[in-house]
Structure formats: structure tokens, C-alpha cells
C-alpha positions as CSV (number, residue, x, y, z in Angstrom):
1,X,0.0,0.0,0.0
2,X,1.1,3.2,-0.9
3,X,2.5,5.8,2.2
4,X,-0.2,8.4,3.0
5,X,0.9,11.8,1.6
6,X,1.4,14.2,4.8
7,X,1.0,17.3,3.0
8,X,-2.6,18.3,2.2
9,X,-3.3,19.7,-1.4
10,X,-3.3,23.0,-0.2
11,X,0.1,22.5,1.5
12,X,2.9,25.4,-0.4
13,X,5.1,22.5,-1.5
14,X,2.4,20.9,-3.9
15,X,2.8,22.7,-6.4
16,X,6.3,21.6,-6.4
17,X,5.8,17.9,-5.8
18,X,3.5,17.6,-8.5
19,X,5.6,19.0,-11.2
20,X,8.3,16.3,-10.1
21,X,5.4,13.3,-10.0
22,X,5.9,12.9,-13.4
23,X,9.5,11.9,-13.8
24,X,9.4,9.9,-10.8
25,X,6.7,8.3,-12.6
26,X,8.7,7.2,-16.0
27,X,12.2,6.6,-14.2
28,X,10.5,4.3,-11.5
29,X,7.7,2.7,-12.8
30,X,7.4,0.5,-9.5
31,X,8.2,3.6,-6.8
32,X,5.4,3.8,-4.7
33,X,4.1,-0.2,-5.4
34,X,4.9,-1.3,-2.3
35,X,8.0,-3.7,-3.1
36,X,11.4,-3.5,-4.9
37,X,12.5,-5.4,-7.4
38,X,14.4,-8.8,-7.6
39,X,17.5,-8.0,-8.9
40,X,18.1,-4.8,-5.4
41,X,21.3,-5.7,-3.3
42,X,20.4,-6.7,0.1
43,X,21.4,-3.7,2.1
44,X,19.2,-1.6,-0.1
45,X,15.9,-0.6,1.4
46,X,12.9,0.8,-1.3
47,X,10.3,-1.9,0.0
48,X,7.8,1.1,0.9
49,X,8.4,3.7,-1.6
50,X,6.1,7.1,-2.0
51,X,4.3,7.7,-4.5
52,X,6.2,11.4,-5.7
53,X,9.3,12.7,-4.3
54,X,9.2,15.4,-1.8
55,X,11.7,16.9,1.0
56,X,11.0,17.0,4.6
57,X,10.2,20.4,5.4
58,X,12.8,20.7,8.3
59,X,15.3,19.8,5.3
60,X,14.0,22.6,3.2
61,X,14.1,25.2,6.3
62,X,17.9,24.3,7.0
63,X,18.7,25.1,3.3
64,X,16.9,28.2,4.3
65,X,18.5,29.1,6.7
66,X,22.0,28.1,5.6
67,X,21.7,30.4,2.0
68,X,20.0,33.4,4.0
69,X,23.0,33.2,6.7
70,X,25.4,33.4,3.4
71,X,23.0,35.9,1.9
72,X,23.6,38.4,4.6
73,X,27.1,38.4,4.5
74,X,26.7,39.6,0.9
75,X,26.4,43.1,2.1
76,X,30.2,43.7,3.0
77,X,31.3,41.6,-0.4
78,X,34.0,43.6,-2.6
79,X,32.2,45.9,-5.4
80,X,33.0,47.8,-8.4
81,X,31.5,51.2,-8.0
82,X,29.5,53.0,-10.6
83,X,31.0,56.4,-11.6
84,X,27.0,57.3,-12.4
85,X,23.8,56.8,-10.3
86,X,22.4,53.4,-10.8
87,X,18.9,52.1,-10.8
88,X,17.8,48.5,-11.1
89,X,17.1,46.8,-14.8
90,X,14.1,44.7,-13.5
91,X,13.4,43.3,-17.4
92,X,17.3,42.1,-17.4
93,X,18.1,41.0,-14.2
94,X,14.4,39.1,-14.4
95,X,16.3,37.5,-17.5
96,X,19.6,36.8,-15.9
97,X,18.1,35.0,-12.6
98,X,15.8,32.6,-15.5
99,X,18.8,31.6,-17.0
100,X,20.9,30.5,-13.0
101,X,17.2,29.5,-11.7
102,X,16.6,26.8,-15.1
103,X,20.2,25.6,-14.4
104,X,19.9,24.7,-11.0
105,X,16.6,23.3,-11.7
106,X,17.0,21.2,-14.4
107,X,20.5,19.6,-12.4
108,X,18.0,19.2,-9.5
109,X,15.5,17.3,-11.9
110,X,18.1,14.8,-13.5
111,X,19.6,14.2,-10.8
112,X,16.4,12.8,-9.1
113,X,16.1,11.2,-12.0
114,X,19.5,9.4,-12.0
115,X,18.8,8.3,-8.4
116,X,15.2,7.6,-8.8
117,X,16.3,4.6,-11.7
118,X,19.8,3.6,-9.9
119,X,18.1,0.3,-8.7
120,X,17.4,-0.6,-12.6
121,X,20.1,-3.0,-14.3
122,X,21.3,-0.5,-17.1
123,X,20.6,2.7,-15.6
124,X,23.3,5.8,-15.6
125,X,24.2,5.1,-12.1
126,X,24.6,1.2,-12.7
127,X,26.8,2.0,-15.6
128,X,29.0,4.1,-14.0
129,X,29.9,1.6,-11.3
130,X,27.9,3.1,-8.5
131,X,25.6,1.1,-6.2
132,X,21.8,1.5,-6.2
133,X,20.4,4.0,-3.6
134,X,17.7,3.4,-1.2
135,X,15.1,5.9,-1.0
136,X,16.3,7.8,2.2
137,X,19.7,8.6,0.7
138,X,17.6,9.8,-2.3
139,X,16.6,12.0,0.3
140,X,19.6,13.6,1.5
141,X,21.1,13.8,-1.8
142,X,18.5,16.2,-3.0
143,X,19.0,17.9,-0.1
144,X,22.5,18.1,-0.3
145,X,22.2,19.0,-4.4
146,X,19.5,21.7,-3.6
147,X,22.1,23.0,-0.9
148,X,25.1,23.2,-2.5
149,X,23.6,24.4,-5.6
150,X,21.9,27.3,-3.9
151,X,25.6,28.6,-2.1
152,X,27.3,28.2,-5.5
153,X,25.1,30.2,-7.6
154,X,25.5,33.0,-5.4
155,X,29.4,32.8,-6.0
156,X,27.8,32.6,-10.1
157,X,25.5,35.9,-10.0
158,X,27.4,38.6,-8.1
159,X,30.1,38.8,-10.8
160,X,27.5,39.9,-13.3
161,X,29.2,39.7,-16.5
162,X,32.1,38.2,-15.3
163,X,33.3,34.6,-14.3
164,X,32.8,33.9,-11.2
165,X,37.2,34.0,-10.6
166,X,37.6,37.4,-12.1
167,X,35.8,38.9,-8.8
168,X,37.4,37.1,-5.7
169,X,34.8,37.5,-3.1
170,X,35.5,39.4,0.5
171,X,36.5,37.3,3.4
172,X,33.2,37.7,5.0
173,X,30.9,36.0,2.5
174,X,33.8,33.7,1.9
175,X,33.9,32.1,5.0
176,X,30.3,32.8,5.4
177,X,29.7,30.6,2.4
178,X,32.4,28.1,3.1
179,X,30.6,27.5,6.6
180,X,27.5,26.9,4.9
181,X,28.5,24.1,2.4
182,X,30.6,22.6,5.1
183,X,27.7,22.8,7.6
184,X,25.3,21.1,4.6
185,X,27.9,18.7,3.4
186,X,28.2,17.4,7.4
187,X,24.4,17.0,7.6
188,X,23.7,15.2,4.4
189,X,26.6,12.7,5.0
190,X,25.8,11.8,8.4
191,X,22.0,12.1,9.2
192,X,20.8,10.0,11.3
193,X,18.6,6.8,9.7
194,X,15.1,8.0,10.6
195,X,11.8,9.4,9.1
196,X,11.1,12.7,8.2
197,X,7.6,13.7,7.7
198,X,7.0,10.2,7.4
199,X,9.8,9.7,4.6
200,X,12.9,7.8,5.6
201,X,16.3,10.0,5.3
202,X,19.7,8.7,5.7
203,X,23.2,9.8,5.4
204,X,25.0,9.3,2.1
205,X,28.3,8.6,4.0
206,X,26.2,6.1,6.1
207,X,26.2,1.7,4.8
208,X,28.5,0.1,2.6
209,X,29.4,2.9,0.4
210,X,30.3,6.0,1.5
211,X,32.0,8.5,-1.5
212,X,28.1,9.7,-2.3
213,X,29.0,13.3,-0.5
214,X,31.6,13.2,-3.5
215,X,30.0,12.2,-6.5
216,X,27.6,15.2,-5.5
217,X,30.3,17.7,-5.1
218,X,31.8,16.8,-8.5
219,X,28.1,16.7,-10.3
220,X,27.2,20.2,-8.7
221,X,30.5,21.6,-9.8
222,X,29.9,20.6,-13.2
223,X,26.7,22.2,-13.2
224,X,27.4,25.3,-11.5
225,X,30.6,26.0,-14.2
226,X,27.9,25.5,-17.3
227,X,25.8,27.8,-15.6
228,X,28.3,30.7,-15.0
229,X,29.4,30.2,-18.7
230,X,25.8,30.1,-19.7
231,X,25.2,33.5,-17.8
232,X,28.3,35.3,-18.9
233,X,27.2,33.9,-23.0
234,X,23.4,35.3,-22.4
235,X,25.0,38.6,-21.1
236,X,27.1,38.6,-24.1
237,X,24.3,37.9,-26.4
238,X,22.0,40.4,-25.0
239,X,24.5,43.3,-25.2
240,X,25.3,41.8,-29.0
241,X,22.0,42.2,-30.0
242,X,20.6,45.0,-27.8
243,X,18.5,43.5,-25.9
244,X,17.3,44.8,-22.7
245,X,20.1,47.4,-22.8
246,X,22.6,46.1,-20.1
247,X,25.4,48.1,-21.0
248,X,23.4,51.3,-21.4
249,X,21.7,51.4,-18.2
250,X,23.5,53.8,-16.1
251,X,24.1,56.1,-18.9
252,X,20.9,56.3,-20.0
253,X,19.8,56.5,-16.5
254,X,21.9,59.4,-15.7
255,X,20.4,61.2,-19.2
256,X,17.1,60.9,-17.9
257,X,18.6,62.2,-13.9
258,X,20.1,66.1,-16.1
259,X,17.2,66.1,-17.7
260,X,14.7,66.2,-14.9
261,X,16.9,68.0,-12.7
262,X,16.2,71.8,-12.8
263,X,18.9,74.1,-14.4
264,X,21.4,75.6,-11.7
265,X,21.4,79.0,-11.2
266,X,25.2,80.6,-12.4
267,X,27.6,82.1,-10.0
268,X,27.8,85.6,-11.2
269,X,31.4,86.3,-8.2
């Protein structure tokens, strides 16, 4: 029988579980049936599978928490002053966060995938030498993916235009940052074996194979260096073509500031 879902529909992570339903869906066909298949190593544990992926919600308050904390610390991060006034470009920066925001979310999405279909014979996972999962370290590493992907795109947006290493960040947001992923990395390695809102969660450094934490480093790195060289091509291609005027902002900004500004009486001594 399948587990009871402890959200109710009107629950604000709904929306978000039913837009994953699907791919659990095709890349498990059995998830939620109640039993695993034959051909699942012993020590993994995906007898009572639910029917669409979700995180605990105390897992998605630490990531929260963790990426506000690093958030704050922004404030005293090195900056390259404008010799104008400034004002914000809502239409481009709206842009700019689509393009980070669809990274991180599709890398979220296949990697639930991946883990979702590492118990079947053939699956990416299987042919890269890497043992199934059971459902609780499916869990964490979301959680962990969700995390680190969160702290690294920060490290991705405040350089604008720039890579990410042309700007070396302050000290403060540095370690700020750095305390964060470690704090995260720590958590999703070595949770407890347990339920969650009724879901079971367990360390990825926890059983017989423990370089999970790893693998999930490496994958998020990956991602997070396609999407700074996928933000720094869309700025490129939007000043290219003109579109949304990044480049032009402050000047036309300060244009529009004389012209408003009443003319200044002359200083006859």
C-alpha cells in the first residue's frame, strides 16, 4: 500500500511535488508499489516507496536558513562602484536569474532522475559503477544537491558579466559561504537513519558505500561551471544584440537624472 501523503493539497510545496510526480513516474515505474525489485542488493531498502518525491520540510528550512546566513554576509562583499547613479534593470536582471534559476533546476531534476532509476540493471548510475540507492539517501542527496547548488550560484551571480574568478569575493561572504556548504555537506553525509515527515532520510556517507557526498560535489560543480558560462554567454548575447540594454543602463539612467533636474542658477562672483 502506498504511504499516506502528509501534505494536504493545499500545502505550499504541492505545487512543487506535483511538477516532479511525473518523472518519478517514468524513471521508476514501481516507486510507490509497495515492493522492490528482484534483482536490489540486500542492504538496499525501497520496499515502501512514496508515490512522488518530496523533501522534509525541516530539510528545506535548514537550506533556508544556511543560504540566507550566506546571503547576509553579501552586504560587506568587494564591489566595483558605478561612476554614475544606478537604478535597477528589472526586465534584465528578471532574465539573468531565468537563465541561473533553469540551471539549478534542471541539475536538481536529472539528478532525481539518475537516483530515482539507480536500482534498474542499465541505468546511468549502474553503468557508472555506482551502487543502487535506497530511498532515504535519495533524500539527502537532493538535499544536499538543492544546498550546494543554492551557495554556489551566489558565488555565479554577483560577478555579473564576469566569471565567477575574475571577482574574488570578500573574506566575510567567503567564509560565510564556506561554513554553509561545510555545515550542509556534514548533515547530508551523516543524518541519522530515521523518518522525516514520514519519509525515511539517511546519510549518504552512512552503509557500505560512502564516497556519495563526493560524487555530489563533482556533479554540482559541473553544473554550477555550465551555468556561469551560460550566464556570462546570455550577457554577451543580449548586449550583442541590444536586448534589454545592459550596457546602457547607467548612462541612460543618468540622461534621464540632467534632464529632470532643474537648471542651476550661475555664479555671477
Amino acid at each position: 500500500m502506498n504511504p499516506r501523503n502528509p501534505f494536504p493539497d493545499g500545502s505550499p510545496l504541492g505545487a512543487g511535488c506535483d511538477i516532479v510526480l511525473p518523472i518519478c513516474r517514468t524513471t521508476n515505474a514501481w516507486i510507490g508499489s509497495g515492493s522492490a525489485p528482484s534483482n536490489v542488493p540486500d542492504y538496499t531498502v525501497c520496499d515502501k516507496w512514496p508515490f512522488y518525491f518530496q523533501l522534509p520540510v525541516l530539510l528545506i528550512m535548514l537550506i533556508t536558513l544556511l543560504n540566507d546566513g550566506a546571503l547576509i554576509s553579501i552586504g560587506y562583499d568587494h564591489v566595483i562602484a558605478s561612476s554614475v547613479p544606478e537604478r535597477w534593470n528589472i526586465t534584465f536582471l528578471f532574465s539573468i536569474a531565468t537563465v541561473l534559476g533553469s540551471v539549478g533546476c534542471l541539475a536538481s531534476l536529472l539528478l532525481l532522475a539518475m537516483a530515482l532509476d539507480s536500482n534498474r540493471p542499465g541505468s546511468i548510475f549502474a553503468n557508472a559503477g555506482l551502487p543502487p540507492l535506497e530511498y532515504g539517501k535519495v533524500v539527502t542527496m537532493l538535499y544536499m544537491q538543492v544546498s550546494l547548488t543554492a551557495f554556489l550560484t551566489l558565488f555565479s551571480a554577483r560577478t555579473q558579466e564576469r566569471f565567477f574568478f575574475m571577482v574574488l569575493p570578500s573574506p566575510i561572504l567567503f567564509c560565510a559561504a564556506a561554513a554553509s556548504l561545510i555545515v550542509s555537506t556534514f548533515l547530508a553525509s551523516y543524518w541519522p537513519e530515521g523518518d522525516l515527515d514520514g519519509l525515511p532520510v539517511k546519510g549518504l556517507a552512512l552503509g557500505d558505500y560512502s564516497l556519495w557526498p563526493l560524487w555530489v560535489w563533482i556533479y554540482c560543480i559541473i553544473w554550477w561551471i555550465i551555468q556561469d558560462a551560460l550566464k556570462v554567454a546570455w550577457f554577451k548575447f543580449c548586449s550583442h544584440f541590444g536586448l534589454f540594454k545592459p550596457e546602457l543602463v547607467d548612462r541612460v539612467y543618468f540622461e534621464e537624472l540632467n534632464r529632470k533636474l532643474p537648471p542651476q542658477p550661475e555664479d555671477k562672483h
